[in-house]
PDB file of N, CA, C and O in Angstrom, chain B, residues numbered from 101:
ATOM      1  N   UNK B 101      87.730  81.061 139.006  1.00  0.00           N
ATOM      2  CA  UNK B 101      88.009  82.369 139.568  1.00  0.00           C
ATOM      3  C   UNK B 101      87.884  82.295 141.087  1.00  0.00           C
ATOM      4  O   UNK B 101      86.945  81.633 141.529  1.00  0.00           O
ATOM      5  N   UNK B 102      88.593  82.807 141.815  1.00  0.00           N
ATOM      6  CA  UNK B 102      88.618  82.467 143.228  1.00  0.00           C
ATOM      7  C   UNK B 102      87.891  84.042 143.712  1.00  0.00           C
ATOM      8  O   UNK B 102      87.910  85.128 143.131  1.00  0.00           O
ATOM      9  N   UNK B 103      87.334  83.669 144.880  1.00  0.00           N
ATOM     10  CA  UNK B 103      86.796  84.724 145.734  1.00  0.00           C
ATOM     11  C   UNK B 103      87.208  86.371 145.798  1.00  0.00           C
ATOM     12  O   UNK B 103      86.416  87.283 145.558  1.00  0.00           O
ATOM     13  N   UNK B 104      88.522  86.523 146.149  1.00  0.00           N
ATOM     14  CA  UNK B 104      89.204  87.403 145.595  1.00  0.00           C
ATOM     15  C   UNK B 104      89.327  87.972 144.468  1.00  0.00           C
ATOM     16  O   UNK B 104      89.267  89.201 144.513  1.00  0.00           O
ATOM     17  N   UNK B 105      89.551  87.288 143.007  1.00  0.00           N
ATOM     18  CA  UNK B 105      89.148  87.717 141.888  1.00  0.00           C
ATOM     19  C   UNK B 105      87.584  88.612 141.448  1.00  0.00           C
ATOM     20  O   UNK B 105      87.355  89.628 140.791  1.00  0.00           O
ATOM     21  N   UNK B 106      86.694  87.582 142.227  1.00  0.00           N
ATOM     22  CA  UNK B 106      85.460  88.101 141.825  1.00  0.00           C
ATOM     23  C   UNK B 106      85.183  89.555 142.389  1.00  0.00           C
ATOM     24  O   UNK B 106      84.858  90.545 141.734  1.00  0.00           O
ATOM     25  N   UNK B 107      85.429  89.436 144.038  1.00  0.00           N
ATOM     26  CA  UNK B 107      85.494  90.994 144.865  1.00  0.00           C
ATOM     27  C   UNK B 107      86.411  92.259 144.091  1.00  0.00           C
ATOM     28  O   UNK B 107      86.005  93.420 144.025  1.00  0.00           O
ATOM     29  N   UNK B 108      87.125  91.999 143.783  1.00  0.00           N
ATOM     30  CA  UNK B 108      87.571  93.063 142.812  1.00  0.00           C
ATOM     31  C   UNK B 108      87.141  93.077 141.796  1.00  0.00           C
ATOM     32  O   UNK B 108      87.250  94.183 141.268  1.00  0.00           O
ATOM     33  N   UNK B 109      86.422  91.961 140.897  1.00  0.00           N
ATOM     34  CA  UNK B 109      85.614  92.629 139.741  1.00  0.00           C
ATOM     35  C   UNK B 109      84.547  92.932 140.060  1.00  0.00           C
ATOM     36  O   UNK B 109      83.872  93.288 139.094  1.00  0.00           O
ATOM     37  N   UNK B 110      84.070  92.964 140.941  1.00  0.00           N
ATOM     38  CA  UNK B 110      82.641  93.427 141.878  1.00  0.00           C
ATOM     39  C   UNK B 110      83.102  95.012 141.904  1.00  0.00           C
ATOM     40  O   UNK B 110      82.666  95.962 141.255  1.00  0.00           O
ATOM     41  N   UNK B 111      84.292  94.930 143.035  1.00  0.00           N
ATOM     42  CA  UNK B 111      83.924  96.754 143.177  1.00  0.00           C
ATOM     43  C   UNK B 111      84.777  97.431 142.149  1.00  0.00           C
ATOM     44  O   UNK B 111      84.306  98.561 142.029  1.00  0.00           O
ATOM     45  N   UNK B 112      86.000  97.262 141.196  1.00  0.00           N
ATOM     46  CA  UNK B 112      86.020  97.997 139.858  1.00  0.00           C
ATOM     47  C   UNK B 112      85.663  97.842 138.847  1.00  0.00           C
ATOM     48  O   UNK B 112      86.257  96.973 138.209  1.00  0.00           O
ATOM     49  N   UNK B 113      84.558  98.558 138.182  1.00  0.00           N
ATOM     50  CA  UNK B 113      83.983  98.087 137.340  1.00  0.00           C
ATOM     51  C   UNK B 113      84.545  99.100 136.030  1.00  0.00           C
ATOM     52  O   UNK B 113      84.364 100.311 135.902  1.00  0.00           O
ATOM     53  N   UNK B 114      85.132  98.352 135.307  1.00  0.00           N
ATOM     54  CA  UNK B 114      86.263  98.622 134.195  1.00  0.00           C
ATOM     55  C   UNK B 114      85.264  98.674 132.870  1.00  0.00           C
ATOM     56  O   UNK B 114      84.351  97.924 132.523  1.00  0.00           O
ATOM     57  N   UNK B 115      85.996 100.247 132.091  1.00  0.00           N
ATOM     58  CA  UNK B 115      87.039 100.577 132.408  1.00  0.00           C
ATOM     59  C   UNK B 115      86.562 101.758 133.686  1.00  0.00           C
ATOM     60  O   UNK B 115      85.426 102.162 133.935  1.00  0.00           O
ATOM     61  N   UNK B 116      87.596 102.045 134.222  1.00  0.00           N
ATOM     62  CA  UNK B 116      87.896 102.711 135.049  1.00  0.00           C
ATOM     63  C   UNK B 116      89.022 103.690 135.306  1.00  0.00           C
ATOM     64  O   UNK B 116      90.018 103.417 134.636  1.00  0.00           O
ATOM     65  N   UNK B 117      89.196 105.142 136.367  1.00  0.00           N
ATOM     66  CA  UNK B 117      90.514 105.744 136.522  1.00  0.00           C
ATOM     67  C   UNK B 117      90.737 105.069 137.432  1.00  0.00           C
ATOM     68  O   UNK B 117      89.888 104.782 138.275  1.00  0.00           O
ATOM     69  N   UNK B 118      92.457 104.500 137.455  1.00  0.00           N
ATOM     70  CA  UNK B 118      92.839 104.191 138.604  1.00  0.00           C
ATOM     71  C   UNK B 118      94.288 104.878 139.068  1.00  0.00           C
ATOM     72  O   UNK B 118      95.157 104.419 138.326  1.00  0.00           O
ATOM     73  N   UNK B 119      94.608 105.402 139.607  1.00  0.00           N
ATOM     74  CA  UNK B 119      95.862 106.080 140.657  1.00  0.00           C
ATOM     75  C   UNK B 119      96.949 104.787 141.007  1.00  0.00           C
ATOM     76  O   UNK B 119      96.770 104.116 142.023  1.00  0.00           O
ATOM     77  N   UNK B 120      98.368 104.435 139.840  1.00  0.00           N
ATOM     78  CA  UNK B 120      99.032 103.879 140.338  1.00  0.00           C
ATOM     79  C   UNK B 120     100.154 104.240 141.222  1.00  0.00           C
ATOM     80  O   UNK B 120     100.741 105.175 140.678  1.00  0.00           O
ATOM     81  N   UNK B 121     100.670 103.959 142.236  1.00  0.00           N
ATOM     82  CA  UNK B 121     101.176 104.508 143.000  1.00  0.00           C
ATOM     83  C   UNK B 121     102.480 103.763 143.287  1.00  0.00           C
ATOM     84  O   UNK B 121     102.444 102.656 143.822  1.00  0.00           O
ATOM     85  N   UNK B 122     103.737 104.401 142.910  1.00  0.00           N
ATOM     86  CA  UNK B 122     105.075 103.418 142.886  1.00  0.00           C
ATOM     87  C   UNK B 122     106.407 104.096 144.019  1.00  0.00           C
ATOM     88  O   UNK B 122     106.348 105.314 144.190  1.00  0.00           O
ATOM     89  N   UNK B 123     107.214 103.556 144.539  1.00  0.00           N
ATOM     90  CA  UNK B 123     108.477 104.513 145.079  1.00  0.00           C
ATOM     91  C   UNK B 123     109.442 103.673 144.588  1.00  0.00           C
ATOM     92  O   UNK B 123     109.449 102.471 144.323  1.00  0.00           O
ATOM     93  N   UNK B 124     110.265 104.558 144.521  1.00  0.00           N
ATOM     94  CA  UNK B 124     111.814 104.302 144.312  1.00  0.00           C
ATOM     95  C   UNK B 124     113.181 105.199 144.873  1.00  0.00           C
ATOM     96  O   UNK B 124     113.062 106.076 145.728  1.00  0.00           O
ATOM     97  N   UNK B 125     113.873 105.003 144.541  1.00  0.00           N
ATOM     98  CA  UNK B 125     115.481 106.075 144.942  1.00  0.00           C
ATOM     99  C   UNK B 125     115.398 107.218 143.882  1.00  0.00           C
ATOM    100  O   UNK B 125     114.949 107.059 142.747  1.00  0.00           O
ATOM    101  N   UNK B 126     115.812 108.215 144.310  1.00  0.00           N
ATOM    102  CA  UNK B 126     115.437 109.442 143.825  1.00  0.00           C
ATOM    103  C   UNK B 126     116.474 109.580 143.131  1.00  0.00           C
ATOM    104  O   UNK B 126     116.291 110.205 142.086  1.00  0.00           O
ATOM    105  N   UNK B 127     117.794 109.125 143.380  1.00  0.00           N
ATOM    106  CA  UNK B 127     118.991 108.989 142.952  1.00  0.00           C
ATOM    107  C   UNK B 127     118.905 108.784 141.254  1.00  0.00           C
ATOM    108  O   UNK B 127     119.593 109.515 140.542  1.00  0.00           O
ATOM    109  N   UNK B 128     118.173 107.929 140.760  1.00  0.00           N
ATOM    110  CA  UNK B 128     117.775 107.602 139.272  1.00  0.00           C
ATOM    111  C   UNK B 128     116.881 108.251 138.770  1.00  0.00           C
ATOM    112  O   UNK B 128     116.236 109.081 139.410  1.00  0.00           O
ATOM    113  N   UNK B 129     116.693 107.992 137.563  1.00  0.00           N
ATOM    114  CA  UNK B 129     115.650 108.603 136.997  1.00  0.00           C
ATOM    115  C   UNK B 129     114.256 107.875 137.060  1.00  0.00           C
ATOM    116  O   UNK B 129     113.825 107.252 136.090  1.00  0.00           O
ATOM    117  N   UNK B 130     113.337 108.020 138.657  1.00  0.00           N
ATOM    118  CA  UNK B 130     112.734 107.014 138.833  1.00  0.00           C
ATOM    119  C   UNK B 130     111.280 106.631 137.910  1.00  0.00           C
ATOM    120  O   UNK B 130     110.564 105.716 137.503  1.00  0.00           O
ATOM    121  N   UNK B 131     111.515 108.330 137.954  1.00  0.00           N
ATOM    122  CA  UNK B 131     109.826 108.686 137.292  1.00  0.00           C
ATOM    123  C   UNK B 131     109.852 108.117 136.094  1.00  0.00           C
ATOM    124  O   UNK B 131     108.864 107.390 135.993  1.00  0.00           O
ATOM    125  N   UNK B 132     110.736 108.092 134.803  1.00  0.00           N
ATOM    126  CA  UNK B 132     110.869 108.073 134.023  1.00  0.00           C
ATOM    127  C   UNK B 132     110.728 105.909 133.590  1.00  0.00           C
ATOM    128  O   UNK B 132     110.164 105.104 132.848  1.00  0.00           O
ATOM    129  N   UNK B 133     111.591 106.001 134.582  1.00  0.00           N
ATOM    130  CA  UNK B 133     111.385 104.308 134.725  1.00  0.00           C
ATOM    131  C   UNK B 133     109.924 103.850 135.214  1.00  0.00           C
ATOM    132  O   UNK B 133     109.630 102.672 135.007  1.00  0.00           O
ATOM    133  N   UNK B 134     109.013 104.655 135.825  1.00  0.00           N
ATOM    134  CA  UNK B 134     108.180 103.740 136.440  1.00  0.00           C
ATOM    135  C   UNK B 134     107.057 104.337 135.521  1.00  0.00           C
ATOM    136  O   UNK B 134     106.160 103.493 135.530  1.00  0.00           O
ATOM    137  N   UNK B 135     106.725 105.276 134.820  1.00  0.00           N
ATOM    138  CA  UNK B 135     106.036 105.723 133.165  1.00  0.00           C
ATOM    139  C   UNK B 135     106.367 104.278 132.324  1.00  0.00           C
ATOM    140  O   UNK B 135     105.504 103.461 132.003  1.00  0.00           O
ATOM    141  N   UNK B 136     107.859 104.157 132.037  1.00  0.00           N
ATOM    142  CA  UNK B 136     107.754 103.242 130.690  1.00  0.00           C
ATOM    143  C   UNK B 136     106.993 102.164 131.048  1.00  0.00           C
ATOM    144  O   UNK B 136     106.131 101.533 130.436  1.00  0.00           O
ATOM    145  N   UNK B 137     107.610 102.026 132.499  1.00  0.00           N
ATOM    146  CA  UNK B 137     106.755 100.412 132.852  1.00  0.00           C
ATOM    147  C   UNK B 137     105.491 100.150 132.759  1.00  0.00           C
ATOM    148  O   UNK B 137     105.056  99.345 131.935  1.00  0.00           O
ATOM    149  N   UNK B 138     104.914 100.654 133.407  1.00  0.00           N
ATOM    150  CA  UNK B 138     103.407 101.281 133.306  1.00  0.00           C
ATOM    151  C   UNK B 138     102.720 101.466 131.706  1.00  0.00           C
ATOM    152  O   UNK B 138     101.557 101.074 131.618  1.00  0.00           O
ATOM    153  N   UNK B 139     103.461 102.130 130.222  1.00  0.00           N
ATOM    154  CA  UNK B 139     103.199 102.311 129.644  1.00  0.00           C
ATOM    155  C   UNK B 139     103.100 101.266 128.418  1.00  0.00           C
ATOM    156  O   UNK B 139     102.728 101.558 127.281  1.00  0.00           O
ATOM    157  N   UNK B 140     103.475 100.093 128.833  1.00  0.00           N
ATOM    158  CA  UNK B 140     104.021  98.949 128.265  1.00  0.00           C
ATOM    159  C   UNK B 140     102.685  98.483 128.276  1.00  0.00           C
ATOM    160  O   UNK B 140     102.509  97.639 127.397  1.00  0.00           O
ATOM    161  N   UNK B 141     101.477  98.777 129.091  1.00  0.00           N
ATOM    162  CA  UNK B 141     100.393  98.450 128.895  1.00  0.00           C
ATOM    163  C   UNK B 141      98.896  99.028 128.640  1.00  0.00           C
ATOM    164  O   UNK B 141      97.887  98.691 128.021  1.00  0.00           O
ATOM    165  N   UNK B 142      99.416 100.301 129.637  1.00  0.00           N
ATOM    166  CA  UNK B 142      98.790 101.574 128.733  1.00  0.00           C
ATOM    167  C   UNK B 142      99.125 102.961 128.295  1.00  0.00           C
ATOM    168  O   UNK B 142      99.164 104.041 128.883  1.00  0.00           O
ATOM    169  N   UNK B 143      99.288 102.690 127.426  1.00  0.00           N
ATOM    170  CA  UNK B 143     100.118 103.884 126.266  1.00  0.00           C
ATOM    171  C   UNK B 143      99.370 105.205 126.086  1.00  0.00           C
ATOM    172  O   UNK B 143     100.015 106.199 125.755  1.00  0.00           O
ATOM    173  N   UNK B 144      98.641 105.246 126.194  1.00  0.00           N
ATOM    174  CA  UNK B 144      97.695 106.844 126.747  1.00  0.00           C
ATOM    175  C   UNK B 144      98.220 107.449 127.966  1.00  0.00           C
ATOM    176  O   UNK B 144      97.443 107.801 128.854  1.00  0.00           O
ATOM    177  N   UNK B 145      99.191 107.563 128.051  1.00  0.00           N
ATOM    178  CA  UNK B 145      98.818 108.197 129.651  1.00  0.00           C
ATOM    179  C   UNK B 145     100.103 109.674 129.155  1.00  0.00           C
ATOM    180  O   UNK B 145     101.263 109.654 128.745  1.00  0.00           O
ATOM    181  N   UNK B 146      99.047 110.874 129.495  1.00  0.00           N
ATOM    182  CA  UNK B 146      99.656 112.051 129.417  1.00  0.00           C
ATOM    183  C   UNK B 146     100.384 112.545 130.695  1.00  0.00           C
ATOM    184  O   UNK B 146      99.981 112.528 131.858  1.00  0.00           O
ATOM    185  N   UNK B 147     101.712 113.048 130.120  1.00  0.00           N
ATOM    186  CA  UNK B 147     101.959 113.897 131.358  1.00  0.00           C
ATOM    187  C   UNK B 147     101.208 114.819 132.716  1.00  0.00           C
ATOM    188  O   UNK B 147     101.654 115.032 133.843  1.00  0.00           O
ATOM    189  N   UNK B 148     100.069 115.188 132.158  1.00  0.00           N
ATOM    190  CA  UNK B 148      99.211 115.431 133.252  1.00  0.00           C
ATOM    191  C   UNK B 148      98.590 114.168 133.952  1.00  0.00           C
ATOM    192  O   UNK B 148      97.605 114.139 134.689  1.00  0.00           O
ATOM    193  N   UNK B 149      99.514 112.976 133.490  1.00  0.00           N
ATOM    194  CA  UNK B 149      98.596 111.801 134.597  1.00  0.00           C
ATOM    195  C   UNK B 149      99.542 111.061 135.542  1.00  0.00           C
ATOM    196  O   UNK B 149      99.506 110.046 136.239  1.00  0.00           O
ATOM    197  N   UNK B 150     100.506 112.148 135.212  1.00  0.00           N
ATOM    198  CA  UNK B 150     101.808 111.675 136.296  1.00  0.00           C
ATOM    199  C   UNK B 150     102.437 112.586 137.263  1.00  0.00           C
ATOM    200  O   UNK B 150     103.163 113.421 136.723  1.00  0.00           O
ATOM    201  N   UNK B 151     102.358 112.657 138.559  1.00  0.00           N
ATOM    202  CA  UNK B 151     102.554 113.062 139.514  1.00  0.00           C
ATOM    203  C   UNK B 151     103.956 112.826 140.757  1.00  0.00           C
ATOM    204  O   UNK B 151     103.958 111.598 140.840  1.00  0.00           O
ATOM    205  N   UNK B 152     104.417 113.030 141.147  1.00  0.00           N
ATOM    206  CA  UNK B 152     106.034 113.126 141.980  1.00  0.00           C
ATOM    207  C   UNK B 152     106.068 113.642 142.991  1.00  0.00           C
ATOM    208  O   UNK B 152     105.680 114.809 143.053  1.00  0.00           O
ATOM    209  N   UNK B 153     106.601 112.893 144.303  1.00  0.00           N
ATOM    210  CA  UNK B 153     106.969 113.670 145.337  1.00  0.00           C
ATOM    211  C   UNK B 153     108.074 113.166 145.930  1.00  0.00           C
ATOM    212  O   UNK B 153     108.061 111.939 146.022  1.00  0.00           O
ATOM    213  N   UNK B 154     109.103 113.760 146.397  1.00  0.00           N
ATOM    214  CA  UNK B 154     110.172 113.753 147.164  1.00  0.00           C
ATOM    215  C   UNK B 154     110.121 113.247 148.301  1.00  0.00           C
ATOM    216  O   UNK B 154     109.187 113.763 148.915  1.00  0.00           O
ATOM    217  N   UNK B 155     110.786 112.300 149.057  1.00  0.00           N
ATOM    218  CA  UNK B 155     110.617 112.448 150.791  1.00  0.00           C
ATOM    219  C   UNK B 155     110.880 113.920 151.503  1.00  0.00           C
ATOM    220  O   UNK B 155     110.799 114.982 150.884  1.00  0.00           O
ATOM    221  N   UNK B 156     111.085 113.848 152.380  1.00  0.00           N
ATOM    222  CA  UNK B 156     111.553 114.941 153.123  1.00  0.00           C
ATOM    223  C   UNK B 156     113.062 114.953 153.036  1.00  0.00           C
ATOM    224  O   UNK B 156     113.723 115.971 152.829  1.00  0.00           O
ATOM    225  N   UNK B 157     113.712 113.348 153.269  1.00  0.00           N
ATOM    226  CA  UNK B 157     115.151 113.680 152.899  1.00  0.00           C
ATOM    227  C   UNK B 157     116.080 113.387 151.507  1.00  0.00           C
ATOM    228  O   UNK B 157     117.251 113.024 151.401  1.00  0.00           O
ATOM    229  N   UNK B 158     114.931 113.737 150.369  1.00  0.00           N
ATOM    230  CA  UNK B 158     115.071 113.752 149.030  1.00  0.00           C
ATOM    231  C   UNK B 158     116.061 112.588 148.677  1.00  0.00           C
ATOM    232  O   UNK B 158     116.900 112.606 147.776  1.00  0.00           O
ATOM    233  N   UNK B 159     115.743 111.338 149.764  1.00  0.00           N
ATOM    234  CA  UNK B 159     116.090 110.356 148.944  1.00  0.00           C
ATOM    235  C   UNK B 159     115.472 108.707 148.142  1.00  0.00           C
ATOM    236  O   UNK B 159     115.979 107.763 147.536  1.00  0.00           O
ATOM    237  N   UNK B 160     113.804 109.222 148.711  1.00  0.00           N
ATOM    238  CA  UNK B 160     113.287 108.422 147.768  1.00  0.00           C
ATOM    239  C   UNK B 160     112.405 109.541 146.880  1.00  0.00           C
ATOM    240  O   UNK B 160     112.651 110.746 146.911  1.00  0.00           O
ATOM    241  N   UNK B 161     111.168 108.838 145.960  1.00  0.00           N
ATOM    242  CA  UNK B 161     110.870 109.711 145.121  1.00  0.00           C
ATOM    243  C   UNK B 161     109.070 108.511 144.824  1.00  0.00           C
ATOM    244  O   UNK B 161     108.979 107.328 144.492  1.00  0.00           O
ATOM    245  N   UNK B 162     108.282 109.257 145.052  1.00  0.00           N
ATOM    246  CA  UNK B 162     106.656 108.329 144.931  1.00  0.00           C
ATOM    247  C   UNK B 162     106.717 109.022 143.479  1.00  0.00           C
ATOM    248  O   UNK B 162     107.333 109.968 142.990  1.00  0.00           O
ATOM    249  N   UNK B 163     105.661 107.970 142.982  1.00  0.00           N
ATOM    250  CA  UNK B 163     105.264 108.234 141.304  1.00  0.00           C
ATOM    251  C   UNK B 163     103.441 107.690 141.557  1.00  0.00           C
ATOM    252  O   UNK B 163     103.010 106.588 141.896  1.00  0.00           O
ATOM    253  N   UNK B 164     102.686 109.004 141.220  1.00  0.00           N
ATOM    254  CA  UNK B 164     101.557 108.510 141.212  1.00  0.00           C
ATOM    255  C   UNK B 164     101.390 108.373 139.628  1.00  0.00           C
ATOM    256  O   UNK B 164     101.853 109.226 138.870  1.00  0.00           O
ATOM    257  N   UNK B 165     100.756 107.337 139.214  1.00  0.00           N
ATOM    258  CA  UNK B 165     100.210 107.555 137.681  1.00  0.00           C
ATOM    259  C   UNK B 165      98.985 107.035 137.390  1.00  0.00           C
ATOM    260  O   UNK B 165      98.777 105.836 137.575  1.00  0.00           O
ATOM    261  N   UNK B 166      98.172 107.737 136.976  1.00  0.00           N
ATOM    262  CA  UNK B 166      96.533 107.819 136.481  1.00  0.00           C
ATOM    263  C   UNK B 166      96.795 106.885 135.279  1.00  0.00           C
ATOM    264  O   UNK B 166      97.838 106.691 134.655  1.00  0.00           O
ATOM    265  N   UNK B 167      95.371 106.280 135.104  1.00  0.00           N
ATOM    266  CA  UNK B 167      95.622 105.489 133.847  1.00  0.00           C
ATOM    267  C   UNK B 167      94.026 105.471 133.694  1.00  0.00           C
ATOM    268  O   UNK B 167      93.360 105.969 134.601  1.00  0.00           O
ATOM    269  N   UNK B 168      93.352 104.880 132.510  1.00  0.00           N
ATOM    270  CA  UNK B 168      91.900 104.359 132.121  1.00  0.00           C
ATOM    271  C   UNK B 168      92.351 102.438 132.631  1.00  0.00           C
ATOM    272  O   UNK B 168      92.945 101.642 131.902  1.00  0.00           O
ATOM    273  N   UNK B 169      91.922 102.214 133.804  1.00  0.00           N
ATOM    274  CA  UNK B 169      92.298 100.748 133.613  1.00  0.00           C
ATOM    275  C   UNK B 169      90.940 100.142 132.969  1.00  0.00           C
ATOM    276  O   UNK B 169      89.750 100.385 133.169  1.00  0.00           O
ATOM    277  N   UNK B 170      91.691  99.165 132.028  1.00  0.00           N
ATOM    278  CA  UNK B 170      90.821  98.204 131.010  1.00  0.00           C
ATOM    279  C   UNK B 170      90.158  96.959 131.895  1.00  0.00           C
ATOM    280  O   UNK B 170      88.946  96.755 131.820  1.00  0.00           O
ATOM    281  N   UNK B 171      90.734  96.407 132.462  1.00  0.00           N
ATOM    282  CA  UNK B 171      90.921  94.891 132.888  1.00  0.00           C
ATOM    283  C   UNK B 171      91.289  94.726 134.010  1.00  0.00           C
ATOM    284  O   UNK B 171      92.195  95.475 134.374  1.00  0.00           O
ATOM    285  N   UNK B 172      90.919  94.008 134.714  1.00  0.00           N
ATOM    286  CA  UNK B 172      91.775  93.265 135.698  1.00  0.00           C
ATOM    287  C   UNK B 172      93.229  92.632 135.654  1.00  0.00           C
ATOM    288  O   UNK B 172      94.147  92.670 136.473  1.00  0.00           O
ATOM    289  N   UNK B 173      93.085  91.902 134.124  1.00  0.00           N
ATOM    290  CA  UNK B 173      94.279  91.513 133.657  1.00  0.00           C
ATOM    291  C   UNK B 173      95.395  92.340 133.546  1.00  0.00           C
ATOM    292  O   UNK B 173      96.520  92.026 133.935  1.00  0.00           O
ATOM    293  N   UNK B 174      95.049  93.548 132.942  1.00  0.00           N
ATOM    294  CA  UNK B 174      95.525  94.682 132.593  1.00  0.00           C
ATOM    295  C   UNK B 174      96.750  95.292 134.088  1.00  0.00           C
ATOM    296  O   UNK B 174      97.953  95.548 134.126  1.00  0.00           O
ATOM    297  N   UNK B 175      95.742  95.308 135.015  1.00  0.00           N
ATOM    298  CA  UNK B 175      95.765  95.825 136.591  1.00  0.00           C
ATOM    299  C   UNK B 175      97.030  94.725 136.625  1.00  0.00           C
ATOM    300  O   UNK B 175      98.150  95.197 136.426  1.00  0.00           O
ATOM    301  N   UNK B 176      96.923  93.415 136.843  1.00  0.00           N
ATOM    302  CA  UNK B 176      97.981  92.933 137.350  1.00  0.00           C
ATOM    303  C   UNK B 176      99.080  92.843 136.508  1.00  0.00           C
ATOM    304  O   UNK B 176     100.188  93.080 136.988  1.00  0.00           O
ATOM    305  N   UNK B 177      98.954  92.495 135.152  1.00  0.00           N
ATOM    306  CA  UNK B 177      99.717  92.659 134.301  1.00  0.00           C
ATOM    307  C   UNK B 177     100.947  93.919 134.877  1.00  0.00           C
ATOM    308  O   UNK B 177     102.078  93.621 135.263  1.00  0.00           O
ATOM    309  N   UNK B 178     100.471  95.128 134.821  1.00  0.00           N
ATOM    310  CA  UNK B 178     100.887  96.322 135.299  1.00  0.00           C
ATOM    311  C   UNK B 178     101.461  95.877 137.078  1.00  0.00           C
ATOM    312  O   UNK B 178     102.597  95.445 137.272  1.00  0.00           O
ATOM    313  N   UNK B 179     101.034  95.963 137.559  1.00  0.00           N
ATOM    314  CA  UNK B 179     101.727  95.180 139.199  1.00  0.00           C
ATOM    315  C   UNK B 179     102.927  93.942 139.165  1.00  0.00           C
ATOM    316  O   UNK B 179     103.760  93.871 140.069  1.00  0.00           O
ATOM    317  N   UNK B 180     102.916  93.278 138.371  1.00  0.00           N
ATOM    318  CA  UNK B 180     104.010  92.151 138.258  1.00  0.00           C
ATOM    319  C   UNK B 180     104.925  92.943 137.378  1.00  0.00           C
ATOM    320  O   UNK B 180     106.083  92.639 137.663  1.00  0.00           O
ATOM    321  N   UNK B 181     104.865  94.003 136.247  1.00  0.00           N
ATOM    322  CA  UNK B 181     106.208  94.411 136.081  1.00  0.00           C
ATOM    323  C   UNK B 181     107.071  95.653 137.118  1.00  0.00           C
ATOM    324  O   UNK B 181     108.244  95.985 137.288  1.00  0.00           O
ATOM    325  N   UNK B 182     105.941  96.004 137.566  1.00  0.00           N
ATOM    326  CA  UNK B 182     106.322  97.174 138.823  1.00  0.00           C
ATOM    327  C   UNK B 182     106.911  96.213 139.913  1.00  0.00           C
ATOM    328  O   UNK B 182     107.921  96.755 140.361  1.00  0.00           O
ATOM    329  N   UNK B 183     106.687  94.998 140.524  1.00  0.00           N
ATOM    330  CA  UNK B 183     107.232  94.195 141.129  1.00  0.00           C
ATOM    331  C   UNK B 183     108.806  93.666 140.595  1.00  0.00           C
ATOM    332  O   UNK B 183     109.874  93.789 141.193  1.00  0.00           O
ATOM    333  N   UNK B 184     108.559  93.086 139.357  1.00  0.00           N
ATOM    334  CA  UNK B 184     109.987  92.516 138.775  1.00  0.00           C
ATOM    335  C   UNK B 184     110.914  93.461 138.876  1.00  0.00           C
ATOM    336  O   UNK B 184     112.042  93.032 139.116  1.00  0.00           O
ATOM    337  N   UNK B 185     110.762  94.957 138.737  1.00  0.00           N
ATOM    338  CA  UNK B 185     111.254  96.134 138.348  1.00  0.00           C
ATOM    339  C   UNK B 185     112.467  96.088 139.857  1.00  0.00           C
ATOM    340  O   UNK B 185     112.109  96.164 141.033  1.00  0.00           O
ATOM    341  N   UNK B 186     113.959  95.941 139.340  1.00  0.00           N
ATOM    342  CA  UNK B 186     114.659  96.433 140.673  1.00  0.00           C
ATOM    343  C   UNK B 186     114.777  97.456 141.233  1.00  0.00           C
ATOM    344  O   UNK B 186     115.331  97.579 142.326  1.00  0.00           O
ATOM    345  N   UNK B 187     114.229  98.439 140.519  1.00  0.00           N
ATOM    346  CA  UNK B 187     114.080 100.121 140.994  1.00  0.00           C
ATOM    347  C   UNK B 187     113.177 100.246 141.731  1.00  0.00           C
ATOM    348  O   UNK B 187     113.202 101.140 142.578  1.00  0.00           O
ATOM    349  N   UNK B 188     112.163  99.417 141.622  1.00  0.00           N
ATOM    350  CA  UNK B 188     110.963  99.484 142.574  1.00  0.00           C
ATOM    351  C   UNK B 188     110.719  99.081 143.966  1.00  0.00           C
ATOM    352  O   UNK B 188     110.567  97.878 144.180  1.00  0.00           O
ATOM    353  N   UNK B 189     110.657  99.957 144.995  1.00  0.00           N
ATOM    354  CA  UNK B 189     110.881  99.674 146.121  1.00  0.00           C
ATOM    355  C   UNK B 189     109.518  99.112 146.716  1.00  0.00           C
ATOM    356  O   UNK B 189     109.519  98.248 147.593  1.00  0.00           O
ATOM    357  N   UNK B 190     108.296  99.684 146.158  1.00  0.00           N
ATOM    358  CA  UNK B 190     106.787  99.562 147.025  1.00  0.00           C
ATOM    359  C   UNK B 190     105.978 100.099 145.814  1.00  0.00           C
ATOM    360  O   UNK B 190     106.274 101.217 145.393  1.00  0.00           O
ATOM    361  N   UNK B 191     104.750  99.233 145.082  1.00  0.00           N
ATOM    362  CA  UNK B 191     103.325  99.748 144.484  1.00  0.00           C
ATOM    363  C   UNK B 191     102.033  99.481 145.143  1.00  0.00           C
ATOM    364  O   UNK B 191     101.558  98.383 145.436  1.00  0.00           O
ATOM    365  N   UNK B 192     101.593 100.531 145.309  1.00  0.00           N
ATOM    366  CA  UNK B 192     100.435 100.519 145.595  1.00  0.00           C
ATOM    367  C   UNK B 192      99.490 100.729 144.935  1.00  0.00           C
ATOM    368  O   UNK B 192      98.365 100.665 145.429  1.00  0.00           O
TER     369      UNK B 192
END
């Protein structure tokens, strides 16, 4: 486990809520795409754990989504398909 690994299992100590945070083109159905992705690993997540905002010139679209994160594994697991994802412009 490298240094990095350990510092993040140091300060989240799982399980945990964590706030995923995605953008895309508003043009698609972004929200909807960046839920399934997300849900592919955790399948609990209610509509009250998903959140949307517009830019100002309504042409991108942020997706916050709450989750119980399990794992670390879990965490990146979830980040490498939000990455692969071509809709996905930026996760935070």
């Amino acid at each position: 486990m490298s240094n990095d690994s350990e510092s993040l299992e140091t300060i989240m100590k799982f399980p945990c809520e964590f706030a995923i945070k995605t953008m895309g083109f508003a043009n698609i159905n972004f929200a909807s795409i960046a839920v399934e992705i997300v849900r592919r690993h955790a399948d609990n997540i209610s509509n009250d754990a998903v959140t949307t905002k517009l830019s100002k010139t309504g042409k991108y679209i942020s997706v916050s989504i709450t989750i119980t994160a399990q794992s670390r594994q879990q965490m990146d697991a979830i980040y490498q398909d939000l990455t692969a994802c071509e809709h996905v412009l930026m996760s935070l």
